[in-house]
C-alpha positions, 0 to 999 in steps of 0.5 A, spaced: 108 105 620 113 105 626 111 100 630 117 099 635 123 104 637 129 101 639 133 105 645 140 104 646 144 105 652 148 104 658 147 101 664 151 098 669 158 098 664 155 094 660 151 096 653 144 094 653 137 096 647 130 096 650 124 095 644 119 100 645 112 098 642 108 103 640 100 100 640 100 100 647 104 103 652 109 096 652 116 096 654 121 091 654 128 090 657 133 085 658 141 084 659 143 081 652 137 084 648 137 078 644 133 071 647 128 071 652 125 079 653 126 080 646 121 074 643 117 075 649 116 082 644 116 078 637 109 075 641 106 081 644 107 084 636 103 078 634 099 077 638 096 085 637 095 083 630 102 087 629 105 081 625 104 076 619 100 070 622 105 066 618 111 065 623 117 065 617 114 071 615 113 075 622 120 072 623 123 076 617 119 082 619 121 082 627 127 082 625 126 089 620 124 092 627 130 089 631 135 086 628 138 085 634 134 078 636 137 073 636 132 068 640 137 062 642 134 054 640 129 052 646 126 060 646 125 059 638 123 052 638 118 054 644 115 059 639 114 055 633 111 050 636 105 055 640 105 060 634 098 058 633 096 059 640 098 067 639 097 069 633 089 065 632 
C-alpha cells in the first residue's frame, strides 16, 4: 500500500520535493526536503500507526517511501531519544 506521494518540482529556482501522506489529508514541504519538515513527516507516519514501533526499522521503512531524508544530527538524535513518546 502507498502510503506517501513524493512531488517534485520547482519553486523560486531552486529544486525542492513535498511528501504527501495519504491517511489523512497532510502535506508537508520544506527548502531542503531533507532534515526538519521531513522527520516532522517520519513522525506524524509513526504516530498514525503507519510505521514500526521500532525506530531502526521504521527508519529503513521511511526511507523506502522518501529516500531523500537525510535528518542532520541534532534532529535524528531528538527523534530517537522521544521515539517512545510518538509511537506508544
Amino acid at each position: 500500500m502507498e502510503l506517501c506521494w513524493v512531488i517534485q518540482g520547482e519553486e523560486h529556482q531552486k529544486p525542492h520535493r513535498v511528501l504527501i501522506c495519504k491517511k489523512r489529508k497532510c502535506l508537508i514541504h520544506c527548502n531542503l526536503d531533507e532534515s526538519r519538515a521531513i522527520a516532522i513527516g517520519f513522525l506524524y507516519l509513526a504516530k498514525n500507526n503507519l510505521l514500526s514501533k521500532d525506530y531502526y526499522i521504521a527508519e529503513n521503512e521511511f526511507r523506502n517511501l522518501y529516500p531523500y531524508y537525510n535528518p542532520k544530527n541534532g534532529i535524528r538524535l531528538f527523534i530517537k531519544s522521544n521515539w517512545n513518546k510518538y509511537v506508544n
